[in-house]
C-alpha positions as CSV (number, residue, x, y, z in Angstrom):
1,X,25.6,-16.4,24.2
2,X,29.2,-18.3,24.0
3,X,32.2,-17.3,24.0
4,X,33.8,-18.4,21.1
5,X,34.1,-17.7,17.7
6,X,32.9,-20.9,16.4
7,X,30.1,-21.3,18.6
8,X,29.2,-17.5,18.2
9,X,29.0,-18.3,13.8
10,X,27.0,-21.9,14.5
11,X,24.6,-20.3,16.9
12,X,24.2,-17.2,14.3
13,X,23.7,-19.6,11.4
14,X,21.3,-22.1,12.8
15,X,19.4,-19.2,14.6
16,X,19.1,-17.4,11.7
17,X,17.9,-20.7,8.9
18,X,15.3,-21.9,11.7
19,X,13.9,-18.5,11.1
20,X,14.3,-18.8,7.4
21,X,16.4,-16.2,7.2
22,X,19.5,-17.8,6.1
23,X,20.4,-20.1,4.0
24,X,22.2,-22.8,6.0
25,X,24.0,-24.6,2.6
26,X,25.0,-21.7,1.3
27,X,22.9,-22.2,-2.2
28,X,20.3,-20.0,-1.6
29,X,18.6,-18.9,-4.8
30,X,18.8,-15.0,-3.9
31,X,21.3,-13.0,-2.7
32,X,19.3,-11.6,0.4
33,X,19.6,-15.2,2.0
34,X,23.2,-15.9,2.7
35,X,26.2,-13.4,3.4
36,X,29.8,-13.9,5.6
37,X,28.6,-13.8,9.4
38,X,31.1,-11.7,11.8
39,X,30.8,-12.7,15.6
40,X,30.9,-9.0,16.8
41,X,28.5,-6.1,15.4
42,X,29.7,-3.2,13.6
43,X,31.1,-0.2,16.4
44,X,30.0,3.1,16.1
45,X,31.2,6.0,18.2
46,X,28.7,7.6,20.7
47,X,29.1,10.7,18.5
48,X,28.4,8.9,15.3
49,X,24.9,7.8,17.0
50,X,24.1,10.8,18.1
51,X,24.3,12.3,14.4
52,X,22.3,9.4,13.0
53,X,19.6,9.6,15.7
54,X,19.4,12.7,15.3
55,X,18.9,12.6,11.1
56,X,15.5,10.6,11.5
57,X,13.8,13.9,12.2
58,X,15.4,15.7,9.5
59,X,14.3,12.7,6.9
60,X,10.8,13.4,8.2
61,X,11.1,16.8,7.5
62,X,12.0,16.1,4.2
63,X,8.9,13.9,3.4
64,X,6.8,16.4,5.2
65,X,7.4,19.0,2.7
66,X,8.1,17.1,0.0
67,X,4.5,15.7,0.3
68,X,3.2,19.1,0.5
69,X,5.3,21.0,-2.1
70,X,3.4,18.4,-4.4
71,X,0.5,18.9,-3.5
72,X,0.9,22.4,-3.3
73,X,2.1,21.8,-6.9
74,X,-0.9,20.1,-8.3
75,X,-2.8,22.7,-6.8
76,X,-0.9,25.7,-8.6
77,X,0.2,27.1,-5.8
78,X,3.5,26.0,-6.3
79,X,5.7,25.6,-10.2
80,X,3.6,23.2,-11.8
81,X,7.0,21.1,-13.2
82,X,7.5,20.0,-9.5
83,X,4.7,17.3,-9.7
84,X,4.8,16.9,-13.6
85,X,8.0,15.1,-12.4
86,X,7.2,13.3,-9.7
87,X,3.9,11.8,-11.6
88,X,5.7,10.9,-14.7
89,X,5.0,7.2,-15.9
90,X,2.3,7.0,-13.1
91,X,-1.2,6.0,-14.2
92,X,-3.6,9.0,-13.5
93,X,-6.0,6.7,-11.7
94,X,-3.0,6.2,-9.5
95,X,-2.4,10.0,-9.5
96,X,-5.4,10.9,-8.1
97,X,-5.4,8.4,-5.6
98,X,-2.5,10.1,-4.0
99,X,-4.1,13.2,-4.5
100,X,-6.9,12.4,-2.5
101,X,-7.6,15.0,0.3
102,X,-8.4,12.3,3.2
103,X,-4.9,11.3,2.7
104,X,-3.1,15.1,2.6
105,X,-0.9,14.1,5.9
106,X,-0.4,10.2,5.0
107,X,3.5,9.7,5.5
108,X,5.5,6.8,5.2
109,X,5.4,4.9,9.0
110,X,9.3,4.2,8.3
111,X,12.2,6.0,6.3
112,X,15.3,3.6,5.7
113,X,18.1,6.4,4.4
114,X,21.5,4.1,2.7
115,X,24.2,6.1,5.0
116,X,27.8,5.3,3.1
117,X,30.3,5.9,5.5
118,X,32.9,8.1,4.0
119,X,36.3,9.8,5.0
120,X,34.1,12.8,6.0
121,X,31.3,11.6,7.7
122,X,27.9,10.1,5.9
123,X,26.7,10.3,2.5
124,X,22.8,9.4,1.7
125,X,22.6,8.3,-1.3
126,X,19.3,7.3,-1.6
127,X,15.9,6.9,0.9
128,X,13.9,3.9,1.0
129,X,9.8,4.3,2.3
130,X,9.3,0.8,1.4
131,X,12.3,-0.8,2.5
132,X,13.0,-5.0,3.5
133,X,15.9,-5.7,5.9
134,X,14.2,-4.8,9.2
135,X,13.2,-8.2,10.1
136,X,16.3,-9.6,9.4
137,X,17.9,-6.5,11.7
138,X,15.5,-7.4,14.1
139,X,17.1,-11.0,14.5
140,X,20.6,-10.1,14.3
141,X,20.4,-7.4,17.1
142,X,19.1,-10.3,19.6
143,X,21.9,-12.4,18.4
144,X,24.6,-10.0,18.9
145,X,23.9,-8.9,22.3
146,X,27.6,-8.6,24.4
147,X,28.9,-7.4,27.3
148,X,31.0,-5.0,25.9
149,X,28.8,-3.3,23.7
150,X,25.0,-2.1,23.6
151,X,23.2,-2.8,20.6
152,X,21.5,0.1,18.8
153,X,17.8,0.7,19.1
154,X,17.1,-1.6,22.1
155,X,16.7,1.4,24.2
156,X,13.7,2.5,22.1
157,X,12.5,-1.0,22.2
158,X,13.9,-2.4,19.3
159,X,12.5,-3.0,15.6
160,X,9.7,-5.6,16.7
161,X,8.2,-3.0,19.2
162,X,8.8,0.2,16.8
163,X,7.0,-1.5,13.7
164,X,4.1,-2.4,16.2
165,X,3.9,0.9,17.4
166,X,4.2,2.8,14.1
167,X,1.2,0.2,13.0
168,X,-0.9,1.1,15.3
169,X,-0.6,4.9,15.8
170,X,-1.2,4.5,11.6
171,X,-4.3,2.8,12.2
172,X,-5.5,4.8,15.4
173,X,-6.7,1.6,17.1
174,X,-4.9,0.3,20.3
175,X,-3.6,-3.3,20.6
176,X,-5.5,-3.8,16.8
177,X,-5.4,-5.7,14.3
178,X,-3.0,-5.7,11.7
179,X,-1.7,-7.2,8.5
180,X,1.5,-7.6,6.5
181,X,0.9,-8.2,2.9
182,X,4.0,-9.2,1.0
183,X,3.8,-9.5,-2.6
184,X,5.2,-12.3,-4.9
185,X,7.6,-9.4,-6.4
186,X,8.9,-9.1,-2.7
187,X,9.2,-12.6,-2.0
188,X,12.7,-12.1,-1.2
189,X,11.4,-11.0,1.8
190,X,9.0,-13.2,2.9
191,X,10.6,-15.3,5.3
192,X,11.6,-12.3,7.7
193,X,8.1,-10.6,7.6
194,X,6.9,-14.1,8.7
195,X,9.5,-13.8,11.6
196,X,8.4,-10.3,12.4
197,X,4.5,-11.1,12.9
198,X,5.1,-14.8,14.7
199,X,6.9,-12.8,17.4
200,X,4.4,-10.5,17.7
201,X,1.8,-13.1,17.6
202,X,4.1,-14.4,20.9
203,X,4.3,-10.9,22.4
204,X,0.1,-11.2,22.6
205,X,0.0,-9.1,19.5
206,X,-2.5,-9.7,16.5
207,X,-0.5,-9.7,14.0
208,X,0.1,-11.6,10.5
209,X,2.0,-12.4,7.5
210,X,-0.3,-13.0,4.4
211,X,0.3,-13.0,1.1
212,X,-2.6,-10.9,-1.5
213,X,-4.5,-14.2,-2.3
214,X,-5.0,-14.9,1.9
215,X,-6.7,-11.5,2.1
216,X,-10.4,-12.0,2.5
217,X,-12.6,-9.1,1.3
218,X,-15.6,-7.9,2.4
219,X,-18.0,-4.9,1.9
220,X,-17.3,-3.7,5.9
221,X,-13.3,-4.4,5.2
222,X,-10.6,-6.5,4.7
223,X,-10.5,-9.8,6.9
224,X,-7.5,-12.6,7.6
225,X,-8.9,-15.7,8.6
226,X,-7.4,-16.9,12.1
227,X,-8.7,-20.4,12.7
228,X,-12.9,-20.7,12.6
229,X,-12.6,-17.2,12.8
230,X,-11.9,-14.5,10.0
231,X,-10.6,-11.2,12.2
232,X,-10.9,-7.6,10.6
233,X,-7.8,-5.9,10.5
234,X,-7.7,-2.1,11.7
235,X,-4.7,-1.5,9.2
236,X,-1.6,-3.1,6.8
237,X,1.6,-2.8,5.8
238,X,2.1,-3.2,2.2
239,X,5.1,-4.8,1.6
240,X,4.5,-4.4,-1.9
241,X,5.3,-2.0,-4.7
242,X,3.3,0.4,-6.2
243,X,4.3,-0.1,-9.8
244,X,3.5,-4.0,-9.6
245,X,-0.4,-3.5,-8.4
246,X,-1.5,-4.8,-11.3
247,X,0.4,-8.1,-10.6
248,X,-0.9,-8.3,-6.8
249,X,-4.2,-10.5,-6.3
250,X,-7.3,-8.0,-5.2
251,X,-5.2,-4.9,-5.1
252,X,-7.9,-2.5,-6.2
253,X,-9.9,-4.3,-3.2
254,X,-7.4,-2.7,-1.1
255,X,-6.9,0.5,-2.5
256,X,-11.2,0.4,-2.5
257,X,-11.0,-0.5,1.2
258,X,-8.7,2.2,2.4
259,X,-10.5,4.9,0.2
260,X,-13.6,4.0,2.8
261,X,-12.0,4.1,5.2
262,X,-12.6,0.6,6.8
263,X,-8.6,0.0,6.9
264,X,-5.5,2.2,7.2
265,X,-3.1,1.2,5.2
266,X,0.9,2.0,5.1
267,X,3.1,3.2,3.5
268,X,0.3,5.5,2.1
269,X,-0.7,4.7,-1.5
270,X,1.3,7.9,-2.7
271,X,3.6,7.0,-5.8
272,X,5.3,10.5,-5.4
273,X,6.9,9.7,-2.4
274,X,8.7,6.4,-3.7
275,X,10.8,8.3,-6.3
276,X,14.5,9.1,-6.4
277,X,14.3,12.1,-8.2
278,X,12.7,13.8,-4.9
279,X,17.0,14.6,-4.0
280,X,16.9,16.3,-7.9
281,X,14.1,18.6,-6.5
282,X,16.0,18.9,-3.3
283,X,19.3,20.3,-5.2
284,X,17.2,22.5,-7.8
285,X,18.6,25.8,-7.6
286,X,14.7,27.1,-8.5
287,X,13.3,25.5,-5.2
288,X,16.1,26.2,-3.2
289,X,14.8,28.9,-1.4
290,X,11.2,27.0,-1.1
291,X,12.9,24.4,0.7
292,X,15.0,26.2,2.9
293,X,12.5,28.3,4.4
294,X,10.0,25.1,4.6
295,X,12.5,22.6,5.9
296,X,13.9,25.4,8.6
297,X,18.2,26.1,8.5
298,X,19.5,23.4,10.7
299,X,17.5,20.5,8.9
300,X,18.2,22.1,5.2
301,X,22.0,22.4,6.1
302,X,21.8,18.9,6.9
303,X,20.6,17.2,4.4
304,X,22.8,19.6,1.7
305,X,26.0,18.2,3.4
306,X,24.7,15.1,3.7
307,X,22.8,13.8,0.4
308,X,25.0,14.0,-3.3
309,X,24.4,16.3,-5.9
310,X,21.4,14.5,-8.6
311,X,19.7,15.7,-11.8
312,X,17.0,13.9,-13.8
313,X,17.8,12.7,-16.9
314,X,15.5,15.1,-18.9
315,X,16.0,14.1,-22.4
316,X,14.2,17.7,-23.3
317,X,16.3,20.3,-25.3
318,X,17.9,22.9,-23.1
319,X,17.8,26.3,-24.9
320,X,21.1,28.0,-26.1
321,X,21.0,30.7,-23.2
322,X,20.4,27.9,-20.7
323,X,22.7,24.6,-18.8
324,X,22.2,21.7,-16.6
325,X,21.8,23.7,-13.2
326,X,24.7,22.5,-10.9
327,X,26.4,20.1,-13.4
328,X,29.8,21.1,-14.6
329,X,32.6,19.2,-16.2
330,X,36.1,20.4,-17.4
331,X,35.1,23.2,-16.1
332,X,32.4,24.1,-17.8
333,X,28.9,24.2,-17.2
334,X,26.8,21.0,-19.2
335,X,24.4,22.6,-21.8
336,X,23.3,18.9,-23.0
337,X,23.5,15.1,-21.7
338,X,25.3,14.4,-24.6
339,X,28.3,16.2,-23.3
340,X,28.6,13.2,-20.7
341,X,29.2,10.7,-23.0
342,X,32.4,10.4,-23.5
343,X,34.1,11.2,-20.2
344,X,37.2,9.2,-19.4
345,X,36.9,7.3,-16.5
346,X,37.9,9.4,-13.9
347,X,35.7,12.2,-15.1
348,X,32.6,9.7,-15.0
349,X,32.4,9.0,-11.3
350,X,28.8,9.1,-11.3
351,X,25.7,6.7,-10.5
352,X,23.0,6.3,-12.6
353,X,19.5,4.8,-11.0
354,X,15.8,4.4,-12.5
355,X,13.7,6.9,-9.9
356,X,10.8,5.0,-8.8
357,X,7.4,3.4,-10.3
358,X,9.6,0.1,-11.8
359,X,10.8,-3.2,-11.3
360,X,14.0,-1.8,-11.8
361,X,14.5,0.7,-9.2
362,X,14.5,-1.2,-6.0
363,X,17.4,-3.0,-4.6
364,X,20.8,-2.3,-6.6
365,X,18.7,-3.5,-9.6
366,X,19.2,-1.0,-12.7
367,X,22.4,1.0,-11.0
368,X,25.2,1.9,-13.0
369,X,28.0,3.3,-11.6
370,X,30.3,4.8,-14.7
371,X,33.7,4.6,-13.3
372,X,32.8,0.8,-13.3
373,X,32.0,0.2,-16.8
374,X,33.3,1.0,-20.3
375,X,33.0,3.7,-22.1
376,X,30.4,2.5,-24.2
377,X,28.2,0.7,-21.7
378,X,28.3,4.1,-20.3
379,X,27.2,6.3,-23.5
380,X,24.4,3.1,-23.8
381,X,23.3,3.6,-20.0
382,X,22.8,7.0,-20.8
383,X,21.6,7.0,-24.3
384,X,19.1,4.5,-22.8
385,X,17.4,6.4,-19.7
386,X,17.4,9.5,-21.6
387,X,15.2,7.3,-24.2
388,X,12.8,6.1,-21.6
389,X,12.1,9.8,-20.0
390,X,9.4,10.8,-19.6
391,X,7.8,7.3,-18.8
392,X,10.3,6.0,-16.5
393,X,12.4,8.8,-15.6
394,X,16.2,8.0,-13.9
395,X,18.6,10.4,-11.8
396,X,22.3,10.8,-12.4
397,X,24.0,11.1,-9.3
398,X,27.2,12.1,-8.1
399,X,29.2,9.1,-6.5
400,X,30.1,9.5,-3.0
401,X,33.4,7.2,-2.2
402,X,33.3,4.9,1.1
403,X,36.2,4.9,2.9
404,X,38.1,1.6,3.7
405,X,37.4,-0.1,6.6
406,X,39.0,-3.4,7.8
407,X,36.1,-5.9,9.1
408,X,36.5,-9.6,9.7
409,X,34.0,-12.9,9.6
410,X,34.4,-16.4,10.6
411,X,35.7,-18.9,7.6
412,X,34.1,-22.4,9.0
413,X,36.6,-24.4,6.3
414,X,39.3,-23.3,8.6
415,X,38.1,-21.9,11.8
416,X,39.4,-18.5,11.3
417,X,38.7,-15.0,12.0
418,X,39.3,-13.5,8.3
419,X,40.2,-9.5,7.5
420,X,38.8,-8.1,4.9
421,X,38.9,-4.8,3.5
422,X,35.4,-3.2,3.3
423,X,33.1,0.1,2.5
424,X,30.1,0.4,4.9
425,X,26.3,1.1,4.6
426,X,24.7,1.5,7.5
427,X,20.9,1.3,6.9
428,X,18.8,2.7,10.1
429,X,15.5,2.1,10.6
430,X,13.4,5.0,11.8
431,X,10.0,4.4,12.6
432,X,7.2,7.1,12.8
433,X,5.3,7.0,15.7
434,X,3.1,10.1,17.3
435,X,4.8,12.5,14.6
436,X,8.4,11.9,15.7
437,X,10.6,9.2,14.1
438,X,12.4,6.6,16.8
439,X,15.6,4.9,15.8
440,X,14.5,0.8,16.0
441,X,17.9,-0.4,14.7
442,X,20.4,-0.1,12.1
443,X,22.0,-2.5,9.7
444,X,26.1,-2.5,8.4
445,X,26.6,-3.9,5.2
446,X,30.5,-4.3,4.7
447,X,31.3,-5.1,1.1
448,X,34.6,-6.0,-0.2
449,X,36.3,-2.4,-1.0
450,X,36.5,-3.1,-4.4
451,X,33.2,-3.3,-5.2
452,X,31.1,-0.2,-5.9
453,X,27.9,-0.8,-5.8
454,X,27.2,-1.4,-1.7
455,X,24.6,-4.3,-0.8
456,X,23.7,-7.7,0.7
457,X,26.1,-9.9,-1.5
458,X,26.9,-13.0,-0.6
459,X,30.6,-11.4,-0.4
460,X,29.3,-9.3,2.0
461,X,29.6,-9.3,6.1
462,X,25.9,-7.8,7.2
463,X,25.9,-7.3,11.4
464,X,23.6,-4.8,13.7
465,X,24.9,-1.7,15.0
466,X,26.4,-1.2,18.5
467,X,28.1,1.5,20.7
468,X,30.6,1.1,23.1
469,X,29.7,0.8,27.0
């Protein structure tokens, strides 16, 4: 790489449009395509690493049991209210898909946690089993490559080697076949799935990008056509939502395909492990005990530091005798959600997000944060999510405050390095492969500090992680 600043933005920027992962004018429709681009990656301490290698296990002991205390649910076995939640607004054709015993042990091949980086440590607000952003990652890290510094994940062979190798232990077929299926919904993120399987497709790998309508079906599987040829694929990676199958060309075709096992597909087709309001389970005093013994000391201790208090917005009477478990204000213990509404602002330092199973709950889309609006768009938030319980239930969770950090990108108008005052997500990438998760790479998204609600802005400076040599 060069040297200088200048050169280090232009090769950045033209590297990253040729891909199609940037938008070189700067008037890219969507947010996800342009940002401010920093010439060095985001610095974390050998300690810091450690802590965030260390979490992918504990995130896979959380889907572990979550997956099973749901089943174990369904089955009686467990309180019956724990999946009455986690199927709410799900279609029970769906719901028994999940269900499905050949699929028991089916976990997500890759857990993206949002890590805010706060004055004491990390805060996860929120998981992601479907998540975009590692392609892009993927590029970054082999642009940001110095001397001085040792980008994350290259040691375990990157992102582009981790997603291959989560793809095929998922499918149980060496050097396979496999498929990325990206849906018009996610078409956002297109462009780097298409730069994930081309170099893949250089490494000697089959793989490929296709979009629903490309997907050939057949009786013995599901078929992309490569040339004169059409090639089977051993397994896929839907890059599309659960909630939008009805929108997605030949879905049922999939879903019919991986029931018969002629093609393994991940994530697994199990809506209950896409919603937020797993952490309200998490933080139920009820379950506390479940999960605790389940999810052994050291991991439950973890992820009760680490992950913010959250309640479902359960628009259901609570009896006289009875409160909000864990929710308190002035003092007092919350007996109905109506209480919240007229909070000043300091006392409403809380998020609001729709859990899972709609359009709304991906991204930052449908997040309210209530020390950032009025009073009344706050009491209307509220009013509003309670309304839409049971069939698209939300979470109120408490906000977690980054700290300020100082980081700095290139300003081509003037050919400056610029300060700018920031809170951080980090966003790793673990990748599940043989029953273990392996850190592939991990993503900082510096927004300016006066914004609340942390993601790829075009405000914002996104970067790979490194450590210091």
């Amino acid at each position: 790489m060069t040297t200088t600043e200048a050169d280090m933005y232009s090769e950045s920027k033209i590297s990253l449009s040729e891909a199609g992962l940037y938008s070189a004018d700067g008037n890219a429709d969507t947010e996800q395509n342009t940002w401010r681009i920093s010439t060095e990656p985001y610095l974390l301490s050998a300690e810091e690493l450690g802590f965030i290698d260390q979490l992918g296990r504990h995130l896979l002991k959380f889907y572990t049991v979550l997956n099973q205390f749901y089943l174990d649910s369904a089955k009686g076995k467990l309180p019956g209210w724990i999946a009455e939640y986690l199927d709410f607004g799900k279609p029970p054709h769906l719901v028994d898909y999940g269900r499905m015993k050949r699929f028991k042990k089916d976990l997500p091949g890759i857990i993206r946690p949002d890590l805010i980086v706060t004055e004491d440590g990390f805060s996860v607000t929120e998981l992601d089993s479907v998540p975009g952003g590692f392609g892009l990652t993927a590029r970054l890290m082999s642009l940001y490559q110095q001397d001085e510094s040792h980008i994350i994940g290259q040691e375990n062979g990157g992102i582009v080697e981790s997603f291959y190798r989560m793809v095929e232990d998922v499918s149980g077929v060496p050097n396979g076949v496999f498929g990325i299926i990206v849906s018009d919904e996610a078409e956002d993120y297109r462009s780097e799935m298409v730069y994930l399987a081309d170099l893949l497709r250089q490494k000697g790998f089959s793989v490929y990008a296709m979009h629903p309508t490309e997907v050939i079906f057949k009786e013995e599987g599901l078929f992309v056509q490569d040339g004169d040829d059409a090639v089977r694929l051993d397994a896929v990676y839907r890059f599309f939502e659960l909630f939008d199958l009805k929108n997605i060309p030949k879905s049922e075709l999939f879903l019919y395909s991986n029931k018969k096992g002629r093609v393994k597909i991940t994530p697994p087709v199990k809506p209950f492990l896409e919603e937020k309001l797993g952490m309200a389970l998490f933080h139920h005093p009820a379950l506390t005990a479940l999960w605790k013994n389940a999810l052994g000391p050291e991991t439950f201790a973890t992820l009760s530091h680490l992950s913010p208090q959250t309640w479902v917005l359960d628009n259901r009477d609570v009896p006289p005798h009875g409160v909000i478990p864990g929710l308190v204000v002035r003092q007092a213990p919350v007996q109905s959600w109506r209480e919240l509404f007229s909070l000043s602002q300091k006392e409403r330092e809380f998020v609001v997000k729709p859990s899972g199973f709609s359009p709304d709950s991906w991204g930052s889309r449908g997040v309210v944060v209530g020390h950032d609006v009025s009073s009344a768009e706050w009491q209307e938030t509220l009013e509003n999510r309670l309304a839409k319980f049971p069939h698209h239930p939300s979470v109120l969770q408490v906000f977690h405050k980054g700290k300020t950090v100082v980081g700095s990108y290139y300003k081509p108008e003037t050919g400056e390095m610029v300060e700018m005052k920031s809170r951080v997500r980090l966003t790793p990438y673990y990748f599940i492969v043989k029953g273990a998760s392996r850190l592939g790479g991990i993503l900082a998204t510096l927004c300016p500090h006066n914004k609340k609600k942390i993601h790829g802005m075009t405000e914002a400076i996104m970067v790979p992680c490194a450590v210091k040599k």
